[in-house]
N, C-alpha and C positions, 0 to 999 in steps of 0.2 A: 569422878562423874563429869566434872568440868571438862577435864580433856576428853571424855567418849564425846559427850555435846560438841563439842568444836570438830572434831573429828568425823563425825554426823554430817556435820553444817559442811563442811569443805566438802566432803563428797557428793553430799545434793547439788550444792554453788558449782562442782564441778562437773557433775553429768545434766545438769538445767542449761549449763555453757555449751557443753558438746550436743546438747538435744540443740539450742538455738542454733550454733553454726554449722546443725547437720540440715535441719528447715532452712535457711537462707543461701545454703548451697543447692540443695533442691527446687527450691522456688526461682535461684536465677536460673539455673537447668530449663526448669521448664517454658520461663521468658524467654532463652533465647530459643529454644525450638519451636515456641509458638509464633517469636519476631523471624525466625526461620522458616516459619508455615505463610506467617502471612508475605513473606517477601518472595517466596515462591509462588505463591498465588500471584502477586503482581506482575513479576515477571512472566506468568506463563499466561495472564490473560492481556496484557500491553503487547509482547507477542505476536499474540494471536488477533491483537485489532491492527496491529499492523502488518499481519502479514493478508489482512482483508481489505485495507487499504491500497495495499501493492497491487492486488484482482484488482479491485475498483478502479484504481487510475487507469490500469489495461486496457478497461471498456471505455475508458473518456479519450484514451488513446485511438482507438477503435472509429470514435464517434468523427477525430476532427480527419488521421487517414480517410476513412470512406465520406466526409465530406467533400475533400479538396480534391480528393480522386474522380470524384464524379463530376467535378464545377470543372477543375481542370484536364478532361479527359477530352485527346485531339476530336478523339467518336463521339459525341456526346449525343444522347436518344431520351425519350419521354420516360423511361426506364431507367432509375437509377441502382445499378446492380447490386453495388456494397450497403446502401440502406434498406430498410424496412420500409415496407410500405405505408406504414403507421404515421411515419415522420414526414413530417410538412417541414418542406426547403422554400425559405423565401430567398431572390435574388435580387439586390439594388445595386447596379451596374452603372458607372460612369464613364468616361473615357481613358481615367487612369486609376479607379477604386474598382474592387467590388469586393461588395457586406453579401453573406452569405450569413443566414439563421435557419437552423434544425433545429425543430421542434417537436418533441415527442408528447406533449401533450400533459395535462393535468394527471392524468388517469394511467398513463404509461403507453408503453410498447416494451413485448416480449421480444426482446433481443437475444438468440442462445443462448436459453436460461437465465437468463435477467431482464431484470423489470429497470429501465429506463425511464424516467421524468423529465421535464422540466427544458431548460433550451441551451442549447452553443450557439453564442454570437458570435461568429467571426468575420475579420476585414484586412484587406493586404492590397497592393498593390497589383489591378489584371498587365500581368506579362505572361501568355503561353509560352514565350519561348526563355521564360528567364533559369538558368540552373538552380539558382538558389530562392526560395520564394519567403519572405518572413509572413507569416500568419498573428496577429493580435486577434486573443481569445479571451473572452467572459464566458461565466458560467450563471444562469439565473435561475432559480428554484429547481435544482437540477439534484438528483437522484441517482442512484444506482442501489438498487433493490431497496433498504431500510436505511440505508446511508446518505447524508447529504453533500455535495460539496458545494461552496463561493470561492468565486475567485477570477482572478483576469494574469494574463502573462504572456507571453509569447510560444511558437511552434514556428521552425524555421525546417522547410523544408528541400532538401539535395535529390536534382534528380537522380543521379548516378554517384555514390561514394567513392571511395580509392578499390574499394574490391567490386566495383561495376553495379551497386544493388541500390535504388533507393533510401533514402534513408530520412527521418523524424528527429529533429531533437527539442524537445520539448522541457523549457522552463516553470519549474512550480512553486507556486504560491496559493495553496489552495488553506479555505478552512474544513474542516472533515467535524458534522455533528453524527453519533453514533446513534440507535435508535433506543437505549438507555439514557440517554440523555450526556454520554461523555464526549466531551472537545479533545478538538485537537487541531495542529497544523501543519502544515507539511510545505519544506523551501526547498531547494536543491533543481538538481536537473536530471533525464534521463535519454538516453540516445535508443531511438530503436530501429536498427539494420532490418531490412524486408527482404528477407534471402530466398523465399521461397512463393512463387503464386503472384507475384506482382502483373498488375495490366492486364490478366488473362479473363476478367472479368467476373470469375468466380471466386466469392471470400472463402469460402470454406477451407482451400486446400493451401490458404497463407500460412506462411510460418515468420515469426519475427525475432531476429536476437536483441537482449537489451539489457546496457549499461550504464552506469553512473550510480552518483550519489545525493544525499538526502537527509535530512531531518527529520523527525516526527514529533512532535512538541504537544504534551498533554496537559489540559488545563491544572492538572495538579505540580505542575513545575518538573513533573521526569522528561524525559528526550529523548530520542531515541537515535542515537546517528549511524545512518545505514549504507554501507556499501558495495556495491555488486564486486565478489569478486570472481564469482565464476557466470557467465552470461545466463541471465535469464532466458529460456526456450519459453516462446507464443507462441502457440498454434491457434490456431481461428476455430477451429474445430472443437477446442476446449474452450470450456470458460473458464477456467482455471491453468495456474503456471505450471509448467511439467516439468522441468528440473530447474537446475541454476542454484547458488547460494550465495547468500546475504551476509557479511558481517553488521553484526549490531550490537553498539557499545551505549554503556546509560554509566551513568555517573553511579551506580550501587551494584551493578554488575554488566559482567558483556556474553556472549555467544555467539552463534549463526543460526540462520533459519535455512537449513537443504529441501528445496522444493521437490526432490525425487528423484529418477532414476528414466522417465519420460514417461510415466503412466501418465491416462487420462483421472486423477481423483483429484478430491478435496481434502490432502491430506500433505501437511509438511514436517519437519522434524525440527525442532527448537533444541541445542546443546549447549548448555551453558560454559562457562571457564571453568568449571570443574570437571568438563567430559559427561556428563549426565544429561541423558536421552529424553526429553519429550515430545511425544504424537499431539500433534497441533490440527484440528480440522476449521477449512477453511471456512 
């Protein structure tokens, strides 16, 4: 009877063991597919705020182009063609300054498809005939639809590049508040070639190619470091980017963002390092 009892007890002792280490095989199964859910979630919505950051800077691109184009245009008329007429340009002209402010207002101005706030302060040295112009920019309660940016840096502007086109390069140091209440920052630089529509007076039928690299720093301590390796395509016509692709590397995973194929949508493709496909809308 002794040995059935012990013999009893060792079988229990032993399928109570395999019940435990068959539950704490399963429970970490499910930790890491749920630490797997939620890191996919992060990834695909950090993503997706930065590839709405990428649009956003476009139109702040946008803003100081058709500023200096207009301030510095040999034709210059009561009409300024590349702004809105919403936006109030003040000029304080020296004999070797001039401060140039657009201001789009508390309330905004609809800019194709985007709501614009708030003002670009800009100041550079007046030479009409200088090739290379440096631009010093602030940004003050300044918006792009539910987005905010701060921030001051430089835009150095070429009239003519090595392929004969205009060109912008613009240094950033912006703060980006999201309209959830998420931070973020953004350092680096980007070059934008004006290959298409330049001078002719009509923005519409612009097109811009655009290069460089970048940071994206979110107040939760992830990063985002970004670099164009295939040019970004602007066209003026979209509000949004039509092709181009992104590498973007974060310290817990990397991929690219493919902006398209040159459709006009709000729609990009996020692939992470394991080749797996996500529809990002912008």
């Amino acid at each position: 009877m002794v040995t059935l009892k012990l013999s009893i007890m060792r079988n229990s002792i032993f399928k109570f063991g395999l019940m435990t280490i068959f539950s704490m095989i399963l429970v970490a199964c499910d930790s890491e597919e749920s630490n797997d859910a939620v890191t996919g979630s992060i990834d695909q919505k950090e993503a997706a705020l930065t590839a709405k950051v990428d649009n956003a800077t476009e139109v702040i691109s946008d803003t100081f182009l058709q500023a200096i184009e207009s301030e510095e245009s040999l034709q210059k008329g009561p009409i300024r063609p590349h702004l809105p007429e919403c936006a109030i340009v003040t000029i304080e002209l020296t004999d070797t300054s001039k401060d140039v402010t657009v201001d789009f207002g508390s309330d905004g101005c609809e800019v194709r498809g985007r709501t614009i706030k708030g003002k670009v302060n800009m100041s550079y040295v007046a030479d009409v005939d200088a090739m290379t112009l440096v631009v010093n920019y602030s940004l003050e309660d300044f918006f792009v639809d539910d987005i905010q940016f701060a921030g001051s840096k430089t835009v150095t502007r070429q009239k003519v590049n090595d392929n004969g086109n205009p060109q912008y390069t613009m240094d950033l140091d912006l703060e980006v508040t999201f309209a959830d209440g998420t931070l973020a920052s953004r350092t680096g630089n980007k070059t934008r070639e004006w290959i298409a529509g330049s001078f002719n007076g009509n923005w519409g039928d612009n097109v811009f190619l655009i290069t460089g690299a970048w940071e994206t720093n979110f107040a939760n301590g992830n990063t985002h470091s970004t670099t164009i390796t295939t040019a970004l395509r602007r066209e003026a016509s979209c509000r949004f980017l039509v092709n181009g692709v992104v590498d973007l590397v974060r310290t817990n995973y990397s991929g690219s963002l493919d902006y398209g194929d040159g459709a006009c949508d709000n729609l990009a493709v996020f692939t992470n390092a394991d080749g797996e496909e996500k529809e990002i809308r912008l």
